[in-house]
LUMMAR-677181 format. One line per 3 residues: number of its first residue (from 1); their letters; for each residue x, y, z of C-alpha. Coordinates in steps of 0.1 Angstrom, whole numbers, plus 5000, padded with zeros to 4 digits. Each point is the difference from the previous one (the first is absolute). Layout:
<recs>
NUM> A> X:Y:Z  ...
</recs>
This chain:
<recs>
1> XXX> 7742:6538:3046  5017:4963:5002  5003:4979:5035
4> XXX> 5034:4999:5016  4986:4968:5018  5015:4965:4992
7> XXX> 4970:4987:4995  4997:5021:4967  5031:4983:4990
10> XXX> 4988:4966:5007  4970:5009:4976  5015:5014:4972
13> XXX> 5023:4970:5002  4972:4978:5000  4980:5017:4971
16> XXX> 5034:4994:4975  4998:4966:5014  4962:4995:4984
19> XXX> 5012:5014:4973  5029:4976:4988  4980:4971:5011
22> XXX> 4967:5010:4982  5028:5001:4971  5006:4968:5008
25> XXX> 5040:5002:5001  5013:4974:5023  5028:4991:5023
28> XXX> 5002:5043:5013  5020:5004:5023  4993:5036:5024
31> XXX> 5033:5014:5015  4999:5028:5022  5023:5024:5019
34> XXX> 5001:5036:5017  5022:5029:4989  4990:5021:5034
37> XXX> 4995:5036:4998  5028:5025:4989  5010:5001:5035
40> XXX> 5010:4964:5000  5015:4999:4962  5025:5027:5014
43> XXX> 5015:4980:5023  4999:4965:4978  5015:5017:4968
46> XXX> 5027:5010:5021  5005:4967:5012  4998:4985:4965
49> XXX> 5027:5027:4991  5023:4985:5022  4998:4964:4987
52> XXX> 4999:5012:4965  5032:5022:5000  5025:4976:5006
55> XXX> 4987:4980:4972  5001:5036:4977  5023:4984:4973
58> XXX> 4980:4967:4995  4967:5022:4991  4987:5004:4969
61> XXX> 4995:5034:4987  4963:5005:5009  5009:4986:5038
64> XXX> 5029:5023:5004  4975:5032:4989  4975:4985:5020
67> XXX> 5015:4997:5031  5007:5038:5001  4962:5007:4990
70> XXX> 4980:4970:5011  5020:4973:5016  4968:4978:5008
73> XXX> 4998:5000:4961  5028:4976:4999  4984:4976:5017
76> XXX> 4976:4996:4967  5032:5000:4976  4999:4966:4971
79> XXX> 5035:4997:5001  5015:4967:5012  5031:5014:5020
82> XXX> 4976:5032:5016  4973:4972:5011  5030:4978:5014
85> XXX> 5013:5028:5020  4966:5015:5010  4989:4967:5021
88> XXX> 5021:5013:5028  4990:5031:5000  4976:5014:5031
91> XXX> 4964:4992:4996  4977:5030:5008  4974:4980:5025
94> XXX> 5033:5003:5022  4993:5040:4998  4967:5009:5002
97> XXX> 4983:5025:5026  4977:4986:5024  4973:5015:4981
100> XXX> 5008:4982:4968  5007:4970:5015  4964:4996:5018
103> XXX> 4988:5012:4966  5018:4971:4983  4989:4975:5031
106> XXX> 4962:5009:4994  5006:4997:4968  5006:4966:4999
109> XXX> 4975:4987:5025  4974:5014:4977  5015:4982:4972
112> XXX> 4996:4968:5028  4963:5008:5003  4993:4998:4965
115> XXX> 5020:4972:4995  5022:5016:4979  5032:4981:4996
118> XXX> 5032:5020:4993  5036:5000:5003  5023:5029:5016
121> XXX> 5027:5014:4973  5023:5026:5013  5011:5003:4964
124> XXX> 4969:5018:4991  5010:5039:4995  4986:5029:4982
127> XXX> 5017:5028:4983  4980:5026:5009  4998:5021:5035
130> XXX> 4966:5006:5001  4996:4960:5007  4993:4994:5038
133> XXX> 4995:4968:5019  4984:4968:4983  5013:4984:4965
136> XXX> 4987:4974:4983  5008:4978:4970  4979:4967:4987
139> XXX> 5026:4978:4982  4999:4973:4976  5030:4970:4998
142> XXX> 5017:5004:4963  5027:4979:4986  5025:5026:4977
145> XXX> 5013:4977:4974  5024:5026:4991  5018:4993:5034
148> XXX> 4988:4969:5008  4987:5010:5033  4968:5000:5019
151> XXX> 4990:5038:5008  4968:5015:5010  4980:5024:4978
154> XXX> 4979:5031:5017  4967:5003:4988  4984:5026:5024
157> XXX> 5017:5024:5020  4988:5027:5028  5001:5018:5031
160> XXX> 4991:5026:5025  5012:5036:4982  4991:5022:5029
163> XXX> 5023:5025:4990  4990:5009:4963  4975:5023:5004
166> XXX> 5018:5027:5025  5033:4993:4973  4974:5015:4975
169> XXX> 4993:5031:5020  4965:4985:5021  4990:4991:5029
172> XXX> 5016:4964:5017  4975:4977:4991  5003:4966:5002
175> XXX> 4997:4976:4971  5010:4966:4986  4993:4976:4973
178> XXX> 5018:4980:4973  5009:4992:4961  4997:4973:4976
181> XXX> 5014:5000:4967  4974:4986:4975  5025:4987:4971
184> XXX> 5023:4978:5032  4960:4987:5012  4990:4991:4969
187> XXX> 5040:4984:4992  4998:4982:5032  4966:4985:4993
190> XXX> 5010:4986:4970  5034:4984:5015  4974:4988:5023
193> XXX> 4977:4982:4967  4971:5024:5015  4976:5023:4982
196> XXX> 4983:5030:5012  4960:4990:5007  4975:5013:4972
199> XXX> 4987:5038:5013  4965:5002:5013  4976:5009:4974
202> XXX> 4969:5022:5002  4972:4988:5015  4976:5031:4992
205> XXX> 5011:5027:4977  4972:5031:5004  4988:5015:4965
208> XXX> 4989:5031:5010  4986:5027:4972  4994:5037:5012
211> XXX> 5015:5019:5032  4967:4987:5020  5008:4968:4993
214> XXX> 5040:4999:5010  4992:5012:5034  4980:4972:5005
217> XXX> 5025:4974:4981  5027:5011:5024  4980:5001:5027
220> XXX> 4992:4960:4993  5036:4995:4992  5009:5009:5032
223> XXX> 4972:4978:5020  5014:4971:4979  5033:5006:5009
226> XXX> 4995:5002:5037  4986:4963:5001  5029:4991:4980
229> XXX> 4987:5003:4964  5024:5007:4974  4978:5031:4981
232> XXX> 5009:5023:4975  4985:5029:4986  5005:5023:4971
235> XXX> 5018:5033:5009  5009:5013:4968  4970:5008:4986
238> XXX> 4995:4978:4970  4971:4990:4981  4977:4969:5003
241> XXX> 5024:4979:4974  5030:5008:5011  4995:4990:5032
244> XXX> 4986:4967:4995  5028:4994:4976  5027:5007:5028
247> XXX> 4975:4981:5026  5006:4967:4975  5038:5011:4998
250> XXX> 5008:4999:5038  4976:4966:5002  4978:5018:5024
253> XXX> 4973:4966:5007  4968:5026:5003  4990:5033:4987
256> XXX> 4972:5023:5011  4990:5031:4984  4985:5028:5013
259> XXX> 4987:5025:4984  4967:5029:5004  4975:4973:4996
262> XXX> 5020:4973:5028  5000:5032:5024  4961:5007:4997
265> XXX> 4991:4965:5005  5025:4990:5026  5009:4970:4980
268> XXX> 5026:4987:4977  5011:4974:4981  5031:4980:5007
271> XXX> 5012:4978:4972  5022:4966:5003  5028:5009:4976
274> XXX> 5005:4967:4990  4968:4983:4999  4976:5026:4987
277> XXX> 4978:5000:5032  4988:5029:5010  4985:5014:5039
280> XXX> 4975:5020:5010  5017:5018:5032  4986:5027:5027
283> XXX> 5026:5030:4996  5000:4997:5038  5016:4994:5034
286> XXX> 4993:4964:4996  5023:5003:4969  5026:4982:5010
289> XXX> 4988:4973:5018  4979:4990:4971  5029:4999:4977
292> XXX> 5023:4980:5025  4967:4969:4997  5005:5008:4964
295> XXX> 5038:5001:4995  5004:4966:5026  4968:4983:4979
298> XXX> 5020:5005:4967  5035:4987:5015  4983:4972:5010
301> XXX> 4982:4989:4970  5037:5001:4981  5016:4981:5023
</recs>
């Protein structure tokens, strides 16, 4: 089950966050609002009903459906004339219960403690009812040259979706997190002259040959990986060449194999791929911190 605490907000927030900066996309902006609980959103969408009907004939045809069906789903309409009329309209901060108000409060004092800077955007709906409480958007400034307007372009979206699980017949559970569309990241990089960083290659790629000898690869592989080793291993059961030709293919930096021999003596060979040098290594606990001397020793002597 999910947390219904703030906090988990704050931190799912903040993990998006790493993520578009790791990215390396610039000048986000984080806008966040609250769309209460179903008890609140009763009371608001009649509210918003009230503003909205007077203006019925000025409505394009999605707004006029929608504000029979979903009238906080007009304040998200693109149109020109339903944005001009919807900056009157009620704001839903205005209408939340007291529980989703100190919800939305916490919220934003744990955004404060991680130094999280955001902005507050009534504007920020969703469509669906199963969304409770805290929405979120990071936003980047685009100019439209079609228009000739500065506008803002979303390129991560989220919230708290409380309600989704007892819609599909379970138990209420909690639950949040967020979206990012890989084709508008990768389009906003390049507006932004960027590139994606080069993937981490393999530091260790595990030949194992015979059932013995893939228990203990993957055992290894995993010992690596806990000290922050990037390890493979082969899982599909392929022969001695063909996996040192995919080893060579993914540019893993070392191999080792192991096969009956490697298991009787407790040792194995690990080979630089690149330079030819070759290892003699304990197939032991002390594994990994041997290859981390090794692994920083080679680093250094390219740099």
């Amino acid at each position: 089950a999910g947390s219904s605490h703030p906090s988990a907000d704050a931190e799912v927030i903040s993990l998006a966050k790493q993520v578009i900066d790791d990215i390396g996309i610039k000048n986000v902006e984080l806008r966040i609002n609250s769309i209460g609980c179903p008890e609140c959103r009763k009371k608001y969408q009649e509210a918003l009903k009230a503003y909205f009907q007077p203006h019925h004939a000025e409505l394009c045809q999605d707004c006029k459906s929608r504000l029979e069906r979903n009238p906080m789903r007009l304040l998200d309409c693109k149109v020109p004339d339903c944005q001009q009329i919807g900056k009157g309209a009620p704001e839903i901060l205005d209408y939340l219960c007291e529980d989703c108000s100190n919800h939305f409060e916490k919220l934003k004092q744990y955004l404060g403690l991680l130094g999280i800077v955001y902005t507050i955007d009534p504007r920020i709906v969703r469509g669906l009812d199963y969304y409770t409480k805290t929405v979120f958007e990071f936003v980047i400034p685009v100019y439209n040259e079609k228009q000739k307007k500065q506008e803002t372009l979303t390129v991560c979206g989220g919230g708290r979706y409380d309600g989704l699980i007892e819609q599909l017949g379970g138990q209420p559970t909690p639950a949040l997190g967020f979206g990012m569309g890989l084709e508008r990241l990768l389009m906003t990089l390049h507006q932004q002259g960027k590139t994606l960083a080069e993937p981490s290659k393999c530091d260790i790629y595990f030949v194992p040959m015979g059932e013995q000898a893939e228990e203990k690869a993957l055992q290894l592989t995993m010992k690596l990986r806990k000290d922050g080793t990037f390890a493979l291993t082969d899982v599909m059961g392929r022969g001695l060449r063909a996996q040192m030709k995919y080893a060579d293919k993914i540019g893993a930096r070392f191999t080792m194999v192991i096969g009956d021999n490697e298991l009787e003596s407790g040792e194995a060979v690990l080979k630089n791929m690149q330079t030819g040098e070759k290892i003699t290594m304990k197939l032991d606990d002390t594994l990994p911190e041997r290859f981390a001397d090794i692994e920083i020793a080679d680093r250094l002597a390219k740099e």
